[in-house]
N, C-alpha and C positions, 0 to 999 in steps of 0.2 A: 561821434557817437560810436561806439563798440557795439557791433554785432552780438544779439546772445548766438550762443552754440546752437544747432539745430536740436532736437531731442532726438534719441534713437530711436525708429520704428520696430515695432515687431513685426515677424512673415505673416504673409495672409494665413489664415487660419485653415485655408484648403491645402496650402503648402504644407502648413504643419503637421496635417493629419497624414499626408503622404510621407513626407518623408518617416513619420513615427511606423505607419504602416513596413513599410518596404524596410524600415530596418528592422520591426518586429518579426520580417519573412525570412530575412537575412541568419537571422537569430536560429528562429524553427530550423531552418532547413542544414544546421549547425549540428544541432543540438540532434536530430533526423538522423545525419550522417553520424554521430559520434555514439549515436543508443546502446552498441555494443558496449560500451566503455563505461558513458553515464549511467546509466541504468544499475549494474551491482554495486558502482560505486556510492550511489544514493541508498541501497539498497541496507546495505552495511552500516552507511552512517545512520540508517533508522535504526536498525540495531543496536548499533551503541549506544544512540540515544534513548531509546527503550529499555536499556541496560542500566542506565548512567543511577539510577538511582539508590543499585547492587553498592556500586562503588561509593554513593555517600553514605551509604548504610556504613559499609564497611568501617569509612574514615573514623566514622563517628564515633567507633566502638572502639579507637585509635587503633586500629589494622592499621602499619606502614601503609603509603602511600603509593610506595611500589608492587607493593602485594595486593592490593586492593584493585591495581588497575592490571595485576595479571590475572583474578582469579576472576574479576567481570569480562576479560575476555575471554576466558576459558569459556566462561559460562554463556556464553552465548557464541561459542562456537560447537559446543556439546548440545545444545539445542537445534542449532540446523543440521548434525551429525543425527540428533534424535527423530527428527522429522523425516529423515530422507531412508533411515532406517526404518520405520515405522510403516511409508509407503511400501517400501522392499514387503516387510510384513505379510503387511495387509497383501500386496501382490500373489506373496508365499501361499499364503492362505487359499486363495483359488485355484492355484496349482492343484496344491495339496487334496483338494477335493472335487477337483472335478472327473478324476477316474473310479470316484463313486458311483459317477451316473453314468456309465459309458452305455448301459442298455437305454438308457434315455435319449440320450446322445445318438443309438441309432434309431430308434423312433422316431426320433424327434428327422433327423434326415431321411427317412422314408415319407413322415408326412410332408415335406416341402417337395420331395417329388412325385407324391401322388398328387397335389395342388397345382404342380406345374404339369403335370401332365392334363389334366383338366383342362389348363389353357391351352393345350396344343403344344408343349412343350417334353419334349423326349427324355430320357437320360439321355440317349446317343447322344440327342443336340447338345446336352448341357455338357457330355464328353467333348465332342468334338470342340466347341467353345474355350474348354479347359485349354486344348492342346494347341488351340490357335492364339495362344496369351505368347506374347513376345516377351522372352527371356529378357531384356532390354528395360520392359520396364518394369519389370518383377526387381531387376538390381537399382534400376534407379526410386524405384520405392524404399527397398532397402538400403540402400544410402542415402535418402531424406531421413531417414529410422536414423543411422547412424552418426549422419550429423549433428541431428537432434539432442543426440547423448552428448555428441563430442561438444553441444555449445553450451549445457548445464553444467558440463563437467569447466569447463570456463570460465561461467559465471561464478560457478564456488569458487574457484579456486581466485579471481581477482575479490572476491567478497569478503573470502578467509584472511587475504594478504592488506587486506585497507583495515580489517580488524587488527591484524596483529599492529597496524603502523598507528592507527586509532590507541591502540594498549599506550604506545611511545608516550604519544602525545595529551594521556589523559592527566596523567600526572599536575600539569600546567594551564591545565584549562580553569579552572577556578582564577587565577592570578589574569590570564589573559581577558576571561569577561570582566573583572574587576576593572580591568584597563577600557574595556571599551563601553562600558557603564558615564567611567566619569571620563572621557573623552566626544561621546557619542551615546547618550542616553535611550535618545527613540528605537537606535538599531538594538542596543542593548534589551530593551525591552522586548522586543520584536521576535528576537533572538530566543527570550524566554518565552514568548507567547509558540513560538515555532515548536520548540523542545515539547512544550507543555500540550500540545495539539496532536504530536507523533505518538508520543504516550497514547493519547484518548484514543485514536487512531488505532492501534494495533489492542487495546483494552477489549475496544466495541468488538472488532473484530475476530480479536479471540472468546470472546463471550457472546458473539452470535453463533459463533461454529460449533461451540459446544451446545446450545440449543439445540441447534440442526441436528447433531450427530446422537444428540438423548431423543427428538422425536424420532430421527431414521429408525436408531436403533428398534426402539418400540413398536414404530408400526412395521417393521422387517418382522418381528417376532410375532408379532399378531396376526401378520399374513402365512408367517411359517416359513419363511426364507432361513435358510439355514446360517449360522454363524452372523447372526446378526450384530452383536458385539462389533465384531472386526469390521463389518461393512458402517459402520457409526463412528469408529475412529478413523477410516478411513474419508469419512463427510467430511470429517474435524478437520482430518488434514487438508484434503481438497479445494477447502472453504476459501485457502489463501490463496490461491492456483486462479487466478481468474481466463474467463472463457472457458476453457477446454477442462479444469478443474469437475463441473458438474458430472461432464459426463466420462470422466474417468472415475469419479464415485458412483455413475449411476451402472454402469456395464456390469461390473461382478456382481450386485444382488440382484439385476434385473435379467443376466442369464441361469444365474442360481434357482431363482422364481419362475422361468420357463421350464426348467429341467424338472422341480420337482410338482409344479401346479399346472402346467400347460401353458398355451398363449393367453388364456384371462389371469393369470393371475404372475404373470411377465406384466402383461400391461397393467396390471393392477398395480407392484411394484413402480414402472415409471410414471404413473399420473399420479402415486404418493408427493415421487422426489421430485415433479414439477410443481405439484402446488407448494409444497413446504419451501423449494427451493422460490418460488414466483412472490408469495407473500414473505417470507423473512429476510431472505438476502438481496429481493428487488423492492419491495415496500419500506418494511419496518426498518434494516439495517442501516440505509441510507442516511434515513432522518436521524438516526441516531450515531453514525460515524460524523454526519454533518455537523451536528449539534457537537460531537466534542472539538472537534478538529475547529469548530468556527464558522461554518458558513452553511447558507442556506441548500435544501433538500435539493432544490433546483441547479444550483452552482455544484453540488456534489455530483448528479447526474448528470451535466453538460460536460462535469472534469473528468468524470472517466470518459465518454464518448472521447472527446481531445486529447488524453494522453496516450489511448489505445491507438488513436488513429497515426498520431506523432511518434511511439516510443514502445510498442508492437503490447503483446502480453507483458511485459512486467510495468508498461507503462498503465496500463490498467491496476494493476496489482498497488504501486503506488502513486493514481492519480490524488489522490487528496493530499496525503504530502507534498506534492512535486504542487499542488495549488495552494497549501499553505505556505512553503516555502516563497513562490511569487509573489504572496500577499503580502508575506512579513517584507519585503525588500523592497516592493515597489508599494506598496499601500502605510503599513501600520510604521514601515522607519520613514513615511514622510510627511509630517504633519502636515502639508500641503495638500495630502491625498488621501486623505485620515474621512473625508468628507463619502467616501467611494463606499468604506465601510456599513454605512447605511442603506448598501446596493443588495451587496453581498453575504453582509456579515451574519449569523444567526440571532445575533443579537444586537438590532439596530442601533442600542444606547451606546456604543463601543464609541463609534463615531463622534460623540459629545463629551467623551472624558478626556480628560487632559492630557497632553502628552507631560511629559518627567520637566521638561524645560519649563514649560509653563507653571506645572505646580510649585518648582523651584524659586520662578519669580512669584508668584503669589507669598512664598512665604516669605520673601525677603521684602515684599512689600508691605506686608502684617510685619513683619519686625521693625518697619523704619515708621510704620503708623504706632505702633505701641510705645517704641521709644520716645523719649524725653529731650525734645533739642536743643534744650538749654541746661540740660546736666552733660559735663563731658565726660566721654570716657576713655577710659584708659585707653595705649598703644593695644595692649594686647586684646582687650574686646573688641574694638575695630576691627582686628587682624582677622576675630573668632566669625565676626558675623561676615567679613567679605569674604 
């Protein structure tokens, strides 16, 4: 008698989760190390992607195909050229006006030392104090300042150069998804669902900031804060800046509003820009980045916590890509884990539609149900329907 073969066992299921664990840590602490690098490079390809649509505009109007993929990078390299100008601006702008108020300005520093003097607190002291500040770390403040510039000035500059390489390679991106459609259908899809989620992503986003930046403006003006205009585009801009973005918009109208209203109407200015900021860019925007991007309010909020933690400020800035992008590859291109979707997804029915293979064979099964098995057909109909 002949042995059957034994069957193969699968690892215990506690193994499995460790070893998936420990290589998921493996991964992070990659990905941790390399943030300098990944982070603008992701950064850009949202950009382009965000872009990509300039360029089927273009095609479409039969703009060469070469020109089309120069002037979408142009164009979105003149856009982060516009933004970063615009902060200069807005910056300009406070300069420019703050030796309007320079009687305010000593006012305003006589009353903080008559308040500290109340407390028992001197000028002497607060001299003496002054002159006991170690030169050492006045410089190494100033070079945390400096470095700070030199690592923006970095980021652009690897952002600007994966765009320009991005311009190369748009040309052929149409042919290559083609290729990976009828090779690999699910990723292909996945691929468009990712594109289509980046899009919504920077949409919501730029349409919550202009909110922001139309209430700032208004309630600046109604408070009486001077050049409110410019502190509103400056919201606009800030809006994408996560963490430290608020309170880079909040500093110039909220010293502007102390110089010319006092300390009530200083504080009156920041409990504007924290409720506007508390309900629209911590409530409202969420749900609504979530929903186009694909996933639930809650999976939005846990993905900024994790990518900030993992991939500092810019990992904030694009935690919902960098979690759309994990979905599409490990979730939506595996029909296997299409099931997960019902966890996470904003819209649970995702999970119960078909992936492309299956609808594929569904229809080749209605073809071979509708057909007639006792009429033949030709070579070449055979050919058409395999």
């Amino acid at each position: 008698m002949s042995e059957t073969p034994p069957t193969p066992t699968s690892l215990p299921r506690l193994l499995t989760i460790s070893l998936g664990l420990a290589a998921t840590g493996v991964v992070l602490w990659f990905m941790r190390d390399l943030s300098d690098i990944l982070t603008p490079v992701f950064l850009a390809l949202n950009l382009m992607i965000a872009a990509h649509p300039i360029f089927l505009w273009l095609t479409g109007h039969r703009v060469p195909r070469v020109l089309s993929s120069i002037i979408t990078g142009l164009t979105t390299i003149l856009v982060l050229v516009l933004f970063f100008w615009a902060l200069g601006w807005a910056g300009a702008q406070l300069v420019y006006e703050l030796p309007n108020y320079s009687d305010q300005l000593t006012e305003l520093y006589n009353q903080v030392i008559r308040q500290l003097s109340r407390l028992g607190i001197s000028q002497t002291q607060i001299t003496e104090q002054l002159k006991s500040i170690n030169p050492t770390s006045v410089l190494g403040v100033v070079q945390g300042v400096l470095t700070g510039a030199q690592g923006i000035f970095s980021l652009l500059s690897v952002v600007v150069c994966v765009i320009l390489f991005c311009v190369m390679d748009l040309m052929g991106l149409g042919k290559r998804l083609t290729i990976v459609d009828r090779l690999h259908p699910n990723f292909g899809q996945s691929l468009r669902a990712f594109s289509k989620g980046v899009r919504g992503y920077w949409l919501v986003s730029t349409f919550f900031g202009i909110i922001v930046a139309v209430l700032d403006s208004i309630a600046l003006a109604l408070i009486g804060v001077p050049l409110a205009m410019a502190w509103g585009v400056l919201a606009f801009l800030t809006n994408y800046i996560p963490n430290i973005g608020f309170f880079i918009g909040l500093v110039p109208p909220a010293l502007l509003g102390l110089l010319v209203g006092g300390p009530m109407k200083g504080l009156l200015v920041v409990v504007v820009y924290c409720v506007l900021n508390f309900v629209i860019q911590s409530l409202i925007q969420p749900k609504f980045a979530g929903d186009a991007v694909g996933v639930t309010p809650t999976v939005s909020f846990i993905s900024l916590l994790f990518w900030a933690w993992l991939l500092g400020p810019m990992g904030a800035l694009l935690a919902l890509p960098f979690t759309l992008l994990v979905k599409a590859i490990f979730v939506d291109g595996d029909p296997d884990a299409r099931w997960f979707n019902a966890l996470i997804a904003s819209d649970p029915d995702t999970a119960l539609a078909p992936t492309p293979q299956a609808a594929a064979l569904g229809d080749d099964a209605d073809d071979d149900h509708d057909a007639d098995p006792r009429v033949v057909q030709p070579p070449a109909a055979r050919a058409d329907l395999g």
